[in-house]
C-alpha positions in Angstrom: 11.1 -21.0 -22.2 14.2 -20.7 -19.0 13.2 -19.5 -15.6 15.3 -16.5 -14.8 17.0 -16.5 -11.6 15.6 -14.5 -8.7 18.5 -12.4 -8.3 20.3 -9.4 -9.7 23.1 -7.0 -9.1 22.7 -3.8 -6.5 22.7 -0.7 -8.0 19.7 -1.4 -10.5 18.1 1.8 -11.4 15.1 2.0 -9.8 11.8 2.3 -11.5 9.7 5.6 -10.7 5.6 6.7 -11.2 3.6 9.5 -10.8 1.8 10.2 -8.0 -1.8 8.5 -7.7 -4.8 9.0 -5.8 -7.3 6.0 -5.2 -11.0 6.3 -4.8 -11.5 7.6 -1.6 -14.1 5.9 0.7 -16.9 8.5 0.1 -17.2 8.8 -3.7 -15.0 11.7 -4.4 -13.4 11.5 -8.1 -10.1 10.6 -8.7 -7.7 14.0 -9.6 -4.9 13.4 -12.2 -1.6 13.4 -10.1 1.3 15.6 -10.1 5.2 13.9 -9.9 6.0 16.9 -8.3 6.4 18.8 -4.6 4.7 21.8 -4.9 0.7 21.0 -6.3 0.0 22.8 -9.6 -1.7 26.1 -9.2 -5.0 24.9 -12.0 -5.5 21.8 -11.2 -7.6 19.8 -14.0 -11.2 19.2 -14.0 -12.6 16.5 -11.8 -14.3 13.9 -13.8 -16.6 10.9 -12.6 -14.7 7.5 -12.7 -14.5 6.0 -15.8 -12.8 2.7 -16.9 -9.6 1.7 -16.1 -6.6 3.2 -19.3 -6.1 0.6 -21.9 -3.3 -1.9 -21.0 0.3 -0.6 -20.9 2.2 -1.5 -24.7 4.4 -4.0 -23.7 1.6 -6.2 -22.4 0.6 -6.2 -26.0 2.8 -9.7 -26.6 0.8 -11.7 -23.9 -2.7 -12.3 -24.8 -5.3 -14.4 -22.9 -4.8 -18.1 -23.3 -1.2 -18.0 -24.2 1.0 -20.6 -22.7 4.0 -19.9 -20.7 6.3 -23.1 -19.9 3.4 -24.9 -17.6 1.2 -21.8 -17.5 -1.5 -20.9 -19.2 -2.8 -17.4 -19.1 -6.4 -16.5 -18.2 -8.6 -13.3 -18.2 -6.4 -10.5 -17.9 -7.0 -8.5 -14.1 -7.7 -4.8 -13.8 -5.2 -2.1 -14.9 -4.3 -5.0 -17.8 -0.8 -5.8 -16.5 -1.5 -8.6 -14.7 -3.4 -12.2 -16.1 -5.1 -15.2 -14.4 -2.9 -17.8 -15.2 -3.2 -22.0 -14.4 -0.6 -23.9 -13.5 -1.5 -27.1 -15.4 0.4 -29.8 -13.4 -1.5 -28.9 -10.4 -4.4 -27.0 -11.7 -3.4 -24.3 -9.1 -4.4 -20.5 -9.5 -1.8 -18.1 -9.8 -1.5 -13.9 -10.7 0.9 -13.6 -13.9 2.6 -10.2 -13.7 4.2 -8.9 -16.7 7.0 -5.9 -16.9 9.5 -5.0 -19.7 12.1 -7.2 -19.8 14.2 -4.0 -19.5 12.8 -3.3 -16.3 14.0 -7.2 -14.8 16.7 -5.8 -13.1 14.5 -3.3 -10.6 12.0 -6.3 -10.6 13.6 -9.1 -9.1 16.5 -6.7 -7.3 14.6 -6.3 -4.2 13.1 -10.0 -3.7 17.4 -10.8 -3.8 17.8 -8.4 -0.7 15.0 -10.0 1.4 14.9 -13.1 3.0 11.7 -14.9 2.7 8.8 -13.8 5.4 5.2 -15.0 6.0 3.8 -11.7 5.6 5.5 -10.8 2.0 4.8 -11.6 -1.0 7.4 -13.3 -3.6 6.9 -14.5 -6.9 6.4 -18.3 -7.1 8.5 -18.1 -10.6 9.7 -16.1 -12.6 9.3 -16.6 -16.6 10.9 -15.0 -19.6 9.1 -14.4 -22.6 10.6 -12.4 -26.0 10.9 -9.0 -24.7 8.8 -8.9 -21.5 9.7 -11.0 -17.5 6.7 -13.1 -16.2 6.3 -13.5 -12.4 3.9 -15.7 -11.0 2.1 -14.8 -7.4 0.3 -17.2 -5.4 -3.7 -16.1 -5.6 -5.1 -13.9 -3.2 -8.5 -13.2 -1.6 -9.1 -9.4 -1.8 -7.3 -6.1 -0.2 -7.4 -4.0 2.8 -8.6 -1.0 0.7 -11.6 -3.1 -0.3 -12.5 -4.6 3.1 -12.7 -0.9 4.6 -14.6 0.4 2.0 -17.2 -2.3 2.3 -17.6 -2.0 6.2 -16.4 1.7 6.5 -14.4 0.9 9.5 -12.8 -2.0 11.2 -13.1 -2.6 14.8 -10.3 -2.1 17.1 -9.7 -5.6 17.7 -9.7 -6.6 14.5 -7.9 -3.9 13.3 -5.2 -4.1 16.0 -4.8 -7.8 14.4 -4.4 -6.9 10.9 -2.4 -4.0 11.2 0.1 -5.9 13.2 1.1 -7.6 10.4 1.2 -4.8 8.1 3.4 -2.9 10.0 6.0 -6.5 10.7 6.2 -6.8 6.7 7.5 -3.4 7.0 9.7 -3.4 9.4 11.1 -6.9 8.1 11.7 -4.8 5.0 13.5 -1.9 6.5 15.4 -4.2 8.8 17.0 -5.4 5.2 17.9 -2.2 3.4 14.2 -1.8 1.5 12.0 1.1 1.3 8.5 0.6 0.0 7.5 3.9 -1.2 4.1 4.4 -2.4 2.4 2.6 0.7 -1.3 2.0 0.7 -4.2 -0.1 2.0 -4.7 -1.9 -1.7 -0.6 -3.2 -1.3 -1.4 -5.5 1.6 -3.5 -8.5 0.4 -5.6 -11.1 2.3 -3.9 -15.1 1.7 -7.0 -16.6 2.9 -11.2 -16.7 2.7 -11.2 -15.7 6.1 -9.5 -12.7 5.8 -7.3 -12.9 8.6 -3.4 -13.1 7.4 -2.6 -10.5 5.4 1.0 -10.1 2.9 2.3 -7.3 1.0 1.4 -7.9 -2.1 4.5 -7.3 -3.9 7.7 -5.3 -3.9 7.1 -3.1 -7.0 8.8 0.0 -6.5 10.7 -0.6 -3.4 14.1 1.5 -3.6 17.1 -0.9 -2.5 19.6 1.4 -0.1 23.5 0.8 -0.4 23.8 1.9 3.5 22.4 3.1 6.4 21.2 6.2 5.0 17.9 6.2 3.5 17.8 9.8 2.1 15.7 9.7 -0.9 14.8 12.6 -3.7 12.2 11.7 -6.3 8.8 12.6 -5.3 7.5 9.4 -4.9 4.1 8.6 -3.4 0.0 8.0 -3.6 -1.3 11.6 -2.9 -3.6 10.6 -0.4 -0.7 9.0 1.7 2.5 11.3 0.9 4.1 12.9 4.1 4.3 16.6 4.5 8.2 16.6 4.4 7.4 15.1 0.6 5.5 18.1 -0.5 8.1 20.6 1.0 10.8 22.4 -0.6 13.6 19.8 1.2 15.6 18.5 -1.4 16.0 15.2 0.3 13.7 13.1 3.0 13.6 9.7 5.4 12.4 6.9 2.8 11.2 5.0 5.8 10.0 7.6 7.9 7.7 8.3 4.8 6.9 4.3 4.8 5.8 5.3 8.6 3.5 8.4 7.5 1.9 6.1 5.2 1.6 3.3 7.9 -0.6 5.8 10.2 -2.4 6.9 7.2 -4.0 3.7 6.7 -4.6 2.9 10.1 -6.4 6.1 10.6 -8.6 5.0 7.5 -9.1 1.4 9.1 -10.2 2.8 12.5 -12.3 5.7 11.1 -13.6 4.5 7.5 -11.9 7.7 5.8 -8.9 9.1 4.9 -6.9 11.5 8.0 -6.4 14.1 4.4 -8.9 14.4 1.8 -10.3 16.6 -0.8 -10.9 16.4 -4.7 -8.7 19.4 -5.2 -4.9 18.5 -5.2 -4.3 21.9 -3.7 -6.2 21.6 -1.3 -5.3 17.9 -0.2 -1.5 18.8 0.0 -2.2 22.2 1.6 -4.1 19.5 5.0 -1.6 17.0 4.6 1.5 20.4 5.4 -0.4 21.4 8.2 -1.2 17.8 9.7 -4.6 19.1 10.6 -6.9 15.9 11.2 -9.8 15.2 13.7 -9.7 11.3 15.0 -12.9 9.7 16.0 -13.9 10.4 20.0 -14.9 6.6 20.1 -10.9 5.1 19.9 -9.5 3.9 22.6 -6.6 6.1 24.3 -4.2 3.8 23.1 -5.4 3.8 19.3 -5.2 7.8 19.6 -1.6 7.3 21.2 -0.2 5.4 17.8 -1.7 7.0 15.2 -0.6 10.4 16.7 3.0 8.4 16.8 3.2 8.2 13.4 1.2 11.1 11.8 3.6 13.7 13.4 4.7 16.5 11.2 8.9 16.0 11.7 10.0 12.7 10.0 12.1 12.5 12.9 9.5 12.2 15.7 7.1 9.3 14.3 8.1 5.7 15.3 10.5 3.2 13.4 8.7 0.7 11.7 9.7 -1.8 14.4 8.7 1.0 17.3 5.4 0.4 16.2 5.5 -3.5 17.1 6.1 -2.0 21.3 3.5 0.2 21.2 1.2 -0.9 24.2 -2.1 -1.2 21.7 -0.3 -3.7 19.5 1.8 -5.9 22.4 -1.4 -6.5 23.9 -1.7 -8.7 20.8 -6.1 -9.2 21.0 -7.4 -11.9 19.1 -11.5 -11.2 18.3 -13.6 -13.6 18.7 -15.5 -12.5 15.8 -12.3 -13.7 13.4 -13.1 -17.1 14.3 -17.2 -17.4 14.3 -18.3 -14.9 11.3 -19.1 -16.3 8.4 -17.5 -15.4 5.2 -20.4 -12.9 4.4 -20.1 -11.3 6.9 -16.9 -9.6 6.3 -18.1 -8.2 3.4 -21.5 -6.8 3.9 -21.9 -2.8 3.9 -22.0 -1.1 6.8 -24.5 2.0 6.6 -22.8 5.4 6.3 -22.1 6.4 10.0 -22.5 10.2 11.1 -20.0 12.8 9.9 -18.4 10.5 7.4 -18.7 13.0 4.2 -18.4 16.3 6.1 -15.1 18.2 6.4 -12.4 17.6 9.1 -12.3 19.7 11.7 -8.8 21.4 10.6 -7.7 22.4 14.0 -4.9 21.0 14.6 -4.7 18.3 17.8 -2.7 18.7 20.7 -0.6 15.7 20.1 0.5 13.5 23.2 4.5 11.8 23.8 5.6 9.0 23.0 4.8 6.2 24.9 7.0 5.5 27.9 
């Protein structure tokens, strides 16, 4: 067993996925995606959720209780790709995740462009095994998709706090030649019981840029968070402007306990998300309805840059709630009952949107 380095050369070829679509907040069934702009004119049946696909093939080498150097491998996780695994010097917890060894290069390509930072996540080592890479995560404490599906909506203190850190991993990430791509609540992870510090889980995906420009052109998104300029006809768009559309997305779904876009048809869903037609709750704050505006806008061009977002006046203000530091652990995760108007159709009017902040 050797520890492979955490580096590799630029210019790895970078590792693409059809588009998905998570469970939305209000029980709609998943739709199979499309890898492609225009949505297909039959879309297929919508089906009730059923279990997760059977584990990828080359996953098929690792089993549960195999040893790897000081590891041991657990229970395998959902989706099947990634184990419980024990680090038996120090009997600490970590998440084993397992690729093709093929794929190493697009694996560890982006943790060797970005510096370290509290708010992403980096593989604690990295393991190679006959045919497949091992990288070992520290152990975290549940997701932001979860959290807002369990309480519907997070308040705007609270939610000023959290997203403040999503949108820093971001930035820190653009700031170093790194676009994300395929953006979601579930990527940004909680380090702690308390639920306060969040990290991006990982760096799968991410698309390593050679220069300033960040002009990408494979269709490359979760449906419920892909930008309209994704689903047009452009051959080419902003990789990090897309990052920023996705950004607003799920701070739209933190504030309001549902998605800005939604519907079971893929159709239907891309034909809301062209015309940017979404209703925001009457009880945000102005500010709140200033930012998301600022980053849902139709032109790439006119949201904020990820590091825009960190001046915006609803963020500088910087609010710490009290209730971070007195709930118990319980109670960030009981259910709020279903609010008013949370499983009827948006309003597909489109907004007047307001300018920039000064």
């Amino acid at each position: 067993m050797r520890a492979s380095p955490m580096a590799a050369p630029v210019g790895a070829r970078s590792r693409k996925k059809r588009l998905e679509l998570d469970d939305d907040f209000e029980g709609a069934c998943p739709v199979q995606k499309q890898a492609r702009s225009e949505p297909p004119s039959r879309p297929p049946r919508c089906l009730p959720p059923l279990s997760r696909p059977p584990a990828p093939d080359h996953t098929s080498a690792v089993s549960a209780t195999s040893r790897l150097g000081p590891y041991v491998l657990l229970e395998p996780e959902e989706g099947g790709r990634a184990y419980r695994a024990l680090h038996c010097p120090t009997a600490t917890e970590y998440t084993c995740k397992v690729y093709p060894a093929r794929e190493a290069l697009a694996v560890l390509e982006p943790y060797a462009r970005l510096p370290p930072h509290e708010h992403v996540a980096r593989p604690a080592e990295v393991l190679a095994h006959p045919g497949l890479l091992c990288a070992f995560f520290p152990r975290t404490r549940g997701d932001m998709h979860s959290l807002v599906r369990r309480r519907r909506r997070v308040p705007e203190p609270e939610a000023a706090v959290l997203f403040r850190q999503m949108a820093v991993a971001v930035a820190h990430c653009h700031q170093h030649g790194l676009v994300l791509r395929d953006l979601k609540l579930r990527r940004f992870v909680f380090t702690g019981c308390e639920r306060t510090k969040l990290v991006l889980e990982n760096l799968e995906d991410a698309c390593v840029l050679t220069g300033p420009d960040d002009s990408l052109w494979d269709k490359h998104a979760c449906p419920a968070y892909v930008g309209p300029e994704i689903l047009s006809s452009r051959a080419s768009y902003s990789g990090k402007a897309a990052d920023v559309w996705s950004l607003g997305v799920a701070l739209f779904t933190m504030l309001a306990g549902h998605y800005p876009f939604q519907d079971s048809e893929p159709a239907l869903l891309f034909g809301k998300i062209r015309r940017g037609a979404y209703a925001l709750p009457d009880s945000l704050s102005a500010p709140a309805r200033c930012l998301v505006r600022c980053l849902l806008r139709r032109e790439p061009a006119e949201r904020l840059t990820a590091m825009g977002i960190l001046l915006h006046p609803w963020l500088r203000e910087d609010p710490i709630p009290s209730t971070l530091c007195r709930s118990h652990p319980w109670e960030a995760d009981q259910v709020v009952p279903d609010g008013p108007g949370l499983e009827q159709t948006e309003d597909e009017e489109v907004e007047r949107e307001v300018g920039l902040y000064s």
